[in-house]
SEFITI-345263 format. One record per residue (C-alpha): chain; x, z negated, y; residue number from 1. Coordinates in steps of 0.1 Angstrom, whole numbers, m for minus. Each point is the difference from the previous one (the first is absolute). Example, Ala and Ser with C-alpha at 12.3 -4.5 7.8 and 13.67 -1.06 7.14 Angstrom:
<sites>
<kette: A	c1: 123	c3: m78	c2: m45	nr: 1>
<kette: A	c1: 14	c3: 7	c2: 34	nr: 2>
</sites>
This chain:
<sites>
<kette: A	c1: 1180	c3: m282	c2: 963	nr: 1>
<kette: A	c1: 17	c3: m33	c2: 7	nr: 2>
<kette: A	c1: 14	c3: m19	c2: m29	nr: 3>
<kette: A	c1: m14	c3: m35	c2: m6	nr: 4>
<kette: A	c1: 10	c3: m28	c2: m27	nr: 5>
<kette: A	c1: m15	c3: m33	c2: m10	nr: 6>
<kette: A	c1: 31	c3: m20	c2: m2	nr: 7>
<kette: A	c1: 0	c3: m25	c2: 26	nr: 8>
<kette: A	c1: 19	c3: 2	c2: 33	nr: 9>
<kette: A	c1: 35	c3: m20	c2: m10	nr: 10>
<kette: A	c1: 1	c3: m24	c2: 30	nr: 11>
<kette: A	c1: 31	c3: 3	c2: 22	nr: 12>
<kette: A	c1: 24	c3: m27	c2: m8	nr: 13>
<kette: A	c1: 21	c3: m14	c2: 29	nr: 14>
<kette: A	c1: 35	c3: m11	c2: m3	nr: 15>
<kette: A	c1: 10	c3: m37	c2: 4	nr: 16>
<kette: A	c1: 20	c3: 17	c2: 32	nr: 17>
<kette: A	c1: m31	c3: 22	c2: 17	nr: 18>
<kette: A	c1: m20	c3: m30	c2: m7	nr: 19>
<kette: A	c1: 25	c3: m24	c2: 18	nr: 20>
<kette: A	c1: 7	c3: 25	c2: 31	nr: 21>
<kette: A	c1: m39	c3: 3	c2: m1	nr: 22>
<kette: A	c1: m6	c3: m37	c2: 4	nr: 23>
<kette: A	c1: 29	c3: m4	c2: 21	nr: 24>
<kette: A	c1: m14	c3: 23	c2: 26	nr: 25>
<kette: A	c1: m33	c3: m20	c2: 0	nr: 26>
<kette: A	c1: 11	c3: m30	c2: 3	nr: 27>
<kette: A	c1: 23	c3: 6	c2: 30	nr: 28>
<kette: A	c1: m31	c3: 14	c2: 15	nr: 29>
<kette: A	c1: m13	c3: m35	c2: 7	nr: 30>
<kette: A	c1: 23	c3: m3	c2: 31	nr: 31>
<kette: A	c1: m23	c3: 21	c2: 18	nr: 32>
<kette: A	c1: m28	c3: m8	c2: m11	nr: 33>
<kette: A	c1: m31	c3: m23	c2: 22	nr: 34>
<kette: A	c1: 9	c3: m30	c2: m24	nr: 35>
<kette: A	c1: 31	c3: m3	c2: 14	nr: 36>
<kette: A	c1: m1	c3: 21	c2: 34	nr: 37>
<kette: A	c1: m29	c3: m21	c2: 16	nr: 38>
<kette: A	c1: m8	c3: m13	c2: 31	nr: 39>
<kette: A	c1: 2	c3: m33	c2: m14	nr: 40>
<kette: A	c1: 32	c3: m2	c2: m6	nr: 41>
<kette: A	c1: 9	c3: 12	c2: 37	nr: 42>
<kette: A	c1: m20	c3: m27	c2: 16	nr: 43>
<kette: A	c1: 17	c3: m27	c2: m23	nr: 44>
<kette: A	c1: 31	c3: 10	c2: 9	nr: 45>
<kette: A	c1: m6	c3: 1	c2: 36	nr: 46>
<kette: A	c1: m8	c3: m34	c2: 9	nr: 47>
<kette: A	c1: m14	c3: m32	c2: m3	nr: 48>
<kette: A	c1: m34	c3: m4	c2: m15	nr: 49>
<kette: A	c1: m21	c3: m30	c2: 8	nr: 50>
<kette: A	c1: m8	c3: m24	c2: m24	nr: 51>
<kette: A	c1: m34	c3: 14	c2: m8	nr: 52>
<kette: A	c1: 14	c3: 29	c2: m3	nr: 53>
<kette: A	c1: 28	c3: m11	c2: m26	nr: 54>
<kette: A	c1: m29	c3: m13	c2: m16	nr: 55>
<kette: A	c1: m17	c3: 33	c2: m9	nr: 56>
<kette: A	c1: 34	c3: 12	c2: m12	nr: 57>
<kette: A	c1: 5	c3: m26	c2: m24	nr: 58>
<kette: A	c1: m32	c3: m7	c2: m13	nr: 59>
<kette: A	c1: m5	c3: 36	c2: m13	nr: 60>
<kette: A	c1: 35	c3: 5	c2: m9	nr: 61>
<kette: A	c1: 5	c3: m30	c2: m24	nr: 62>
<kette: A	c1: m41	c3: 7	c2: m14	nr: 63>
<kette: A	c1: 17	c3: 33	c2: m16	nr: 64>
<kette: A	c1: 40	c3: m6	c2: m4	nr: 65>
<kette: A	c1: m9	c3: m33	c2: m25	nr: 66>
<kette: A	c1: m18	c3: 29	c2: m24	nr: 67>
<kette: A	c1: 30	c3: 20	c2: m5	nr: 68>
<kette: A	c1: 7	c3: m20	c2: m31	nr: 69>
<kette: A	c1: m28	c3: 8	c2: m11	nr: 70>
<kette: A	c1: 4	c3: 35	c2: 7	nr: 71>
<kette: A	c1: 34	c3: 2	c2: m12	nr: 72>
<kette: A	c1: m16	c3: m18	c2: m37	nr: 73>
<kette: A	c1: m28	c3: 28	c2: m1	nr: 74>
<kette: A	c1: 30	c3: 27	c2: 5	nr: 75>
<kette: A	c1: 16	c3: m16	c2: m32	nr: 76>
<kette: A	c1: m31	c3: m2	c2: m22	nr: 77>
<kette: A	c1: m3	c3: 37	c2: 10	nr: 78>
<kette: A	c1: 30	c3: 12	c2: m7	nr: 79>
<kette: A	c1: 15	c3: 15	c2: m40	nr: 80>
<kette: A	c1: 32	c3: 7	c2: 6	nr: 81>
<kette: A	c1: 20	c3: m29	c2: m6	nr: 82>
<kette: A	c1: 27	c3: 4	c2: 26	nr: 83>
<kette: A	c1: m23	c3: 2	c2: 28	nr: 84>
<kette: A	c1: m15	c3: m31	c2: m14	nr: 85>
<kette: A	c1: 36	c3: m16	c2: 1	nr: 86>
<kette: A	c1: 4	c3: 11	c2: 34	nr: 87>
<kette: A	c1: m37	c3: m12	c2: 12	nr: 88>
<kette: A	c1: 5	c3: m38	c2: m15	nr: 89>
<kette: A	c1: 33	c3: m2	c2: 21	nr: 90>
<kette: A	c1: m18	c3: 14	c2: 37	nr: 91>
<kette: A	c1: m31	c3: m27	c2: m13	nr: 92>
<kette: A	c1: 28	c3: m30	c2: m6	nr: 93>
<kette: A	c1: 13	c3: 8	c2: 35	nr: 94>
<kette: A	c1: m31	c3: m3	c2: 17	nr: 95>
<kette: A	c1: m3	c3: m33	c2: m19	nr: 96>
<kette: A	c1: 27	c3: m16	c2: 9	nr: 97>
<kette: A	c1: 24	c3: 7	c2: m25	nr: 98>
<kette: A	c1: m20	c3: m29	c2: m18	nr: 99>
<kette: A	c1: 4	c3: m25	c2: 31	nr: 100>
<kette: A	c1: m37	c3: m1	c2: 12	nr: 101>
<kette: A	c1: 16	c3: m16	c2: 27	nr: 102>
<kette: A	c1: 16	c3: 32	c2: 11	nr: 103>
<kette: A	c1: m32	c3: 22	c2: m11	nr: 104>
<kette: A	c1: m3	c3: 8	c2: 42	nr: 105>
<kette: A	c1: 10	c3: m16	c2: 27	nr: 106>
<kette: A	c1: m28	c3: m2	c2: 19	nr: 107>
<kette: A	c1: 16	c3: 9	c2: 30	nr: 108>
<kette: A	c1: m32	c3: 11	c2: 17	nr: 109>
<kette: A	c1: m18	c3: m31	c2: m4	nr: 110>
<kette: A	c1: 29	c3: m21	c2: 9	nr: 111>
<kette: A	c1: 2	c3: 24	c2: 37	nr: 112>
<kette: A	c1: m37	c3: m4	c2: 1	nr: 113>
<kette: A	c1: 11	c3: m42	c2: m5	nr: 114>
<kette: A	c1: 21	c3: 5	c2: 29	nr: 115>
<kette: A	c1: m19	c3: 18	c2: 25	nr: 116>
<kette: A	c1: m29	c3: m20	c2: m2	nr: 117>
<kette: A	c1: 19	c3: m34	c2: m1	nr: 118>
<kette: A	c1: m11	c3: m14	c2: m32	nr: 119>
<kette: A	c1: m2	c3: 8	c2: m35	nr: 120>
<kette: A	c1: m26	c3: 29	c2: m9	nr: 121>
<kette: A	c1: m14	c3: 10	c2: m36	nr: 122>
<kette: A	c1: m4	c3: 37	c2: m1	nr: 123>
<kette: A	c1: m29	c3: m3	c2: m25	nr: 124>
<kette: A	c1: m21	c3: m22	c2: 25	nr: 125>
<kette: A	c1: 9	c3: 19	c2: 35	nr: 126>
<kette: A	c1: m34	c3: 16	c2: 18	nr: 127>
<kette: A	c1: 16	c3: 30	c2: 7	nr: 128>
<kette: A	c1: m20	c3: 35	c2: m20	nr: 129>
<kette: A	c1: 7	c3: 10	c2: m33	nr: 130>
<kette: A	c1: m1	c3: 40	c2: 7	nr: 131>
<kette: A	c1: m21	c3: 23	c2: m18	nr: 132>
<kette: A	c1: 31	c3: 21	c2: m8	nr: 133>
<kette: A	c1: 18	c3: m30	c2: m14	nr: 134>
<kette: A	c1: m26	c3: m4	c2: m26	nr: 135>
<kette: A	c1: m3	c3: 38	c2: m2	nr: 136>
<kette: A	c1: 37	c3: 0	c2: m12	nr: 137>
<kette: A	c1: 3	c3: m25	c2: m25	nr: 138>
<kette: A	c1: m31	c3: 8	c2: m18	nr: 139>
<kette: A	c1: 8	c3: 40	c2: 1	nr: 140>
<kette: A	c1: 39	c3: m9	c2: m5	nr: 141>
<kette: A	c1: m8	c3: m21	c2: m36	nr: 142>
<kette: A	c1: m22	c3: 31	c2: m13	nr: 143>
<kette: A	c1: 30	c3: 17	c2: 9	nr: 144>
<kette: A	c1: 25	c3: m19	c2: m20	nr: 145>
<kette: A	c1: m25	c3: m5	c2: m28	nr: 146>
<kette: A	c1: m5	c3: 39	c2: m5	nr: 147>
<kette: A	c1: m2	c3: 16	c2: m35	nr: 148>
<kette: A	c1: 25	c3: 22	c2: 10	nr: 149>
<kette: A	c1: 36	c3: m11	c2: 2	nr: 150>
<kette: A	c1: 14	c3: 25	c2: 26	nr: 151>
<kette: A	c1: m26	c3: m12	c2: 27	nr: 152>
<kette: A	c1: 12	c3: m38	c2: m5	nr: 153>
<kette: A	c1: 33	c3: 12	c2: 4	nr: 154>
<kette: A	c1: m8	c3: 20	c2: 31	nr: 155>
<kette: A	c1: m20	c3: m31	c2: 13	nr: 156>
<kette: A	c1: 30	c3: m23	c2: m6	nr: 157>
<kette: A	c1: 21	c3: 30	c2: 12	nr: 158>
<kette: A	c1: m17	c3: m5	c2: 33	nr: 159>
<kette: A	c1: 1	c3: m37	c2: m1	nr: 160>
<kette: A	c1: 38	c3: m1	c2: 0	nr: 161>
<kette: A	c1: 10	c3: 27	c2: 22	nr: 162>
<kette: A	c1: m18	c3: m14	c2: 28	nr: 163>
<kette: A	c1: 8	c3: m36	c2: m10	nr: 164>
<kette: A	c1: 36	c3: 6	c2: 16	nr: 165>
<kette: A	c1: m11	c3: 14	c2: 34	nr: 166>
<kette: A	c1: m29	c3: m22	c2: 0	nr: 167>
<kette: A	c1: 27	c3: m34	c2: 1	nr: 168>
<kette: A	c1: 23	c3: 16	c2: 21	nr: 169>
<kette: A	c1: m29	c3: 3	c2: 27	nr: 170>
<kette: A	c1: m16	c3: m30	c2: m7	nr: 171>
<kette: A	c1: 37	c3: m21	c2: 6	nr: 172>
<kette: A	c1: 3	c3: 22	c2: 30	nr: 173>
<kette: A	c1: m27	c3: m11	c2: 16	nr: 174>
<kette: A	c1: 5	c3: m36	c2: m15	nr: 175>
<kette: A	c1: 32	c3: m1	c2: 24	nr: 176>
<kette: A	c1: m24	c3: m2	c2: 32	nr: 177>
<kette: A	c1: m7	c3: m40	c2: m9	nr: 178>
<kette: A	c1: 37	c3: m5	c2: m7	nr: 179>
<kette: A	c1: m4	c3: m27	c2: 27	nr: 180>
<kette: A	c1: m25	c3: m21	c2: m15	nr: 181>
<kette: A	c1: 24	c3: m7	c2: m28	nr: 182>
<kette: A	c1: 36	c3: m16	c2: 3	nr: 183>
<kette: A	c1: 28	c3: 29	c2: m4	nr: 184>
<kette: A	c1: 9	c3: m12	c2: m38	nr: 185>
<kette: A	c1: m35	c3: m9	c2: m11	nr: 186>
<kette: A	c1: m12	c3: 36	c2: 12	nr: 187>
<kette: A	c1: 20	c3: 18	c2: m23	nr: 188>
<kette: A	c1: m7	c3: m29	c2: m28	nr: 189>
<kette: A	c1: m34	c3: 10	c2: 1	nr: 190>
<kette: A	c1: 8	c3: 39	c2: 1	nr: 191>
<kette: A	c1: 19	c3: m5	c2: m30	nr: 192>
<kette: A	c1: m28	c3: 20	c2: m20	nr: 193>
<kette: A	c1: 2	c3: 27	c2: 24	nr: 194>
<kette: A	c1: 39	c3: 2	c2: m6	nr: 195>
<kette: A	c1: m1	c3: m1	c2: m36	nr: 196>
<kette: A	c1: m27	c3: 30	c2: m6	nr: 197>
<kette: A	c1: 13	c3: 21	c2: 26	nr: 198>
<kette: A	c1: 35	c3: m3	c2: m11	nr: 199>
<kette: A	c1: m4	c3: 3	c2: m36	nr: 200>
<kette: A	c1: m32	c3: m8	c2: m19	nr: 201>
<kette: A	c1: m21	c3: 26	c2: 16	nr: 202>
<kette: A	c1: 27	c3: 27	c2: m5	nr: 203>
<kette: A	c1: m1	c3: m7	c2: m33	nr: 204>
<kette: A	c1: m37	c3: 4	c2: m4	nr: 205>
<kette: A	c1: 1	c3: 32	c2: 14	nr: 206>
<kette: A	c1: 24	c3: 12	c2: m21	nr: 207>
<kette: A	c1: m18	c3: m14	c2: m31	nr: 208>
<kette: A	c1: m33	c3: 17	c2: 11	nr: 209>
<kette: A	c1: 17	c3: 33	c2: 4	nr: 210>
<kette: A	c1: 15	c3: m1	c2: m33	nr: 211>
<kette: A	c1: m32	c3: m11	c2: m17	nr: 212>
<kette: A	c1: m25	c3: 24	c2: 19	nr: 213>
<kette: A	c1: 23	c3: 24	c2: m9	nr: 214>
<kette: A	c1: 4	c3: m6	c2: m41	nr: 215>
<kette: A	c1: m39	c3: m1	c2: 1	nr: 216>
<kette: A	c1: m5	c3: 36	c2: 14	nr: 217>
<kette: A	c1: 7	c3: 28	c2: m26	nr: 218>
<kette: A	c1: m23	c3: 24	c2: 13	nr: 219>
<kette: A	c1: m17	c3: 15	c2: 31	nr: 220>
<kette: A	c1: m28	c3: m18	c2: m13	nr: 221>
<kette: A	c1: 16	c3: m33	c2: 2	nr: 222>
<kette: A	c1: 17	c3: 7	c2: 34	nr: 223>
<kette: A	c1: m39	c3: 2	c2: 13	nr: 224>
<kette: A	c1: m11	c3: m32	c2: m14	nr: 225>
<kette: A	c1: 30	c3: m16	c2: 17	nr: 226>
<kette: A	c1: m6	c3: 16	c2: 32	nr: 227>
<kette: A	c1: m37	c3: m13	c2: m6	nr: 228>
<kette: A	c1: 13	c3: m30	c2: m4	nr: 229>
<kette: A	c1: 26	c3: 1	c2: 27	nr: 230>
<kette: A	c1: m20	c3: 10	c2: 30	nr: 231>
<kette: A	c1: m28	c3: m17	c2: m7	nr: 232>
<kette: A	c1: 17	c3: m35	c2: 6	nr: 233>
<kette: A	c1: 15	c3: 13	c2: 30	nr: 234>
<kette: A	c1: m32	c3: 8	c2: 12	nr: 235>
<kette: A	c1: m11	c3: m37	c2: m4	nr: 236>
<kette: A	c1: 30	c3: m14	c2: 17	nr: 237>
<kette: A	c1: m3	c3: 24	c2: 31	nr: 238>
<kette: A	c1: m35	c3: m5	c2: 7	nr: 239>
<kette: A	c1: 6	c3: m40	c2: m5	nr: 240>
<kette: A	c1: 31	c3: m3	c2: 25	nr: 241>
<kette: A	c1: m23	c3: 25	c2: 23	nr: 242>
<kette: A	c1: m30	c3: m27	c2: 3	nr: 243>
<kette: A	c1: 26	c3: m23	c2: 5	nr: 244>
<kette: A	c1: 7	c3: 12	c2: 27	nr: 245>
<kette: A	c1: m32	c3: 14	c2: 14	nr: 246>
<kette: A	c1: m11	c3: m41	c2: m4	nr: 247>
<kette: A	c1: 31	c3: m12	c2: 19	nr: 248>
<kette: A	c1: m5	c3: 28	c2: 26	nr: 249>
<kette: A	c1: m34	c3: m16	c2: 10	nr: 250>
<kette: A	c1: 18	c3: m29	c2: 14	nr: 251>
<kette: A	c1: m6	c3: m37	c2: m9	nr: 252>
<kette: A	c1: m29	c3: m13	c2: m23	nr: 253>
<kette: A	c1: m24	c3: m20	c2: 16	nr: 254>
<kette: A	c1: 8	c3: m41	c2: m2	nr: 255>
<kette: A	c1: 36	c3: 4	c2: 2	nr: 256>
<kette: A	c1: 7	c3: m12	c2: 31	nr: 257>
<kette: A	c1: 39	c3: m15	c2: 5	nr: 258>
<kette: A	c1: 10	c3: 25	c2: m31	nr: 259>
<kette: A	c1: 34	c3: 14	c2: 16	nr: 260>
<kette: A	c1: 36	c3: m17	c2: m8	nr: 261>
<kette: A	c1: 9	c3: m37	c2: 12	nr: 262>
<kette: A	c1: 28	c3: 2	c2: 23	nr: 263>
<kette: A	c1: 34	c3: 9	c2: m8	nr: 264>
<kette: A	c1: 17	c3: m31	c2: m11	nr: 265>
<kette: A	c1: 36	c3: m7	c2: 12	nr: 266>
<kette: A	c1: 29	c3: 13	c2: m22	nr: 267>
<kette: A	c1: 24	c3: m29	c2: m4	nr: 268>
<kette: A	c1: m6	c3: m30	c2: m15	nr: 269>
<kette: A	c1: m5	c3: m24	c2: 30	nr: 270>
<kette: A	c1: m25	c3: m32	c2: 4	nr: 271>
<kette: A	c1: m37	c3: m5	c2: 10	nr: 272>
<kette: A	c1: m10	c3: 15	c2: m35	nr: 273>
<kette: A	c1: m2	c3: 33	c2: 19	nr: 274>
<kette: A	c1: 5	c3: 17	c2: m38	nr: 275>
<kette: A	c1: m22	c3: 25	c2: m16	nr: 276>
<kette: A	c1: m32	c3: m17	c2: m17	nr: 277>
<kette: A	c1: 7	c3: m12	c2: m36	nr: 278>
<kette: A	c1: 5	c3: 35	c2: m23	nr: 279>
<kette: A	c1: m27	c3: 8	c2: m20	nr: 280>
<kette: A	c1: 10	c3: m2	c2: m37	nr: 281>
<kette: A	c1: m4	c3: 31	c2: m23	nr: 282>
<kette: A	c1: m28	c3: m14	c2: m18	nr: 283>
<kette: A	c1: m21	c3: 10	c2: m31	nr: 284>
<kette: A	c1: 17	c3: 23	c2: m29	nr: 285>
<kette: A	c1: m27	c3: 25	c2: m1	nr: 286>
<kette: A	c1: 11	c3: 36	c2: m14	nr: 287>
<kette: A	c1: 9	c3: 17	c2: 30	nr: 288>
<kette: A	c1: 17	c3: 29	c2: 11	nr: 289>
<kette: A	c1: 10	c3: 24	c2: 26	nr: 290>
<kette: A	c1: m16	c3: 37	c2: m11	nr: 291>
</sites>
């Protein structure tokens, strides 16, 4: 006869250790994950894109990075424990600027866009398509970060962060194809955000999301909401970069005739105004951010 009892199950409690390694070990599983291993990413890489093309890119790209403030505020509100909450305001004062709302992005892909197309462009007024998994993500991505429980937000922001960092790297990457459409020294003064989050900032945020997903898991239990929370914006990232580029594979949208690059314009300083066209300034301090 088998021996029963009505006390209650004790849950298991996980160290601050097995929950570290545990998050540790999800995280680093982001590098091979579609978000970051996409097709996307290869084509960006590989060449050139035309200005229609540059167009998709940017349009969807800046729709979702200038809610990651906003993402970042919901993981705050979200979280109890007050170190995580230190930790969060720092990664959502980076994203703004560090209080200059000059310097909340640089706009880089609007001021390429600029430059292709040989005049000033205003990503909010382009004609090319908003996607359906744009929208999709930044809906599903704010139920995300505004979940009742705590180790999903974390596993959300987790996610966020850990494929910020290859996300820039591949993005400046492929940014390096239109170094010629820039003079040498104004290239890299417009890359300047690229520089900074890939050689600190984003490092840091990484390391803070760790350390955060990590004090908010004490039990299997918790370790499920965060790979809940974890995956699930994965999920949204992968299938938006993938109709990315399933909309750039189809070739050039309709009515953009003349889209590709202006010629290459000479590298020295010499006369007949032969000069790239004017640069496009960063413009409008919205709440942007690369994630």
């Amino acid at each position: 006869m088998a021996v029963t009892t009505d006390r209650p199950v004790e849950p298991q409690e996980l160290s601050r250790d097995e929950a570290y390694d545990r998050v540790h070990a999800l995280a680093r599983g982001c590098a091979e994950h579609a978000a970051v291993r996409n097709p996307f990413y290869d084509l960006w890489i590989s060449k050139e894109l035309s200005a229609d093309q540059v167009e998709i890119v940017a349009k969807n790209f800046y729709a979702r990075v200038r809610r990651t403030p906003v993402r970042i505020a919901l993981a705050f509100l979200n979280m109890t424990d007050i170190t995580a909450r230190a930790e969060t305001v720092e990664n959502l004062y980076d994203e703004m600027g560090n209080g200059n709302s000059s310097k909340v992005h640089s706009e880089l892909l609007e001021t390429l866009l600029s430059r292709i197309r040989g005049h000033a462009v205003d990503l909010e007024e382009v004609s090319a398509p908003l996607l359906p998994s744009t929208v999709r993500l930044i809906e599903e991505s704010e139920k995300l970060f505004n979940s009742p429980h705590p180790q999903e937000v974390c596993g959300a922001l987790l996610a966020q962060e850990w494929h910020a960092y290859p996300q820039l790297v591949q993005l400046y990457e492929g940014i390096r194809n239109y170094r010629h459409l820039f003079g040498l020294e104004e290239f890299h003064e417009n890359c300047e955000y690229f520089y900074l989050h890939i050689g600190a900032t984003e490092k840091e945020h990484k390391v803070h999301s760790l350390s955060t997903a990590a004090r908010a898991c004490r039990s299997p239990e918790d370790i499920e909401h965060l790979e809940r929370g974890f995956n699930a914006y994965l999920g949204l990232l992968a299938d938006n970069w993938t109709e990315v580029h399933r909309e750039l594979s189809r070739g050039c949208p309709a009515g953009g005739g003349g889209g590709g690059p202006p010629p290459r314009p000479p590298r020295g300083g010499g006369g007949g105004g032969g000069g790239p066209p004017p640069r496009h300034p960063l413009t409008t301090p919205e709440e942007h951010a690369c994630a």
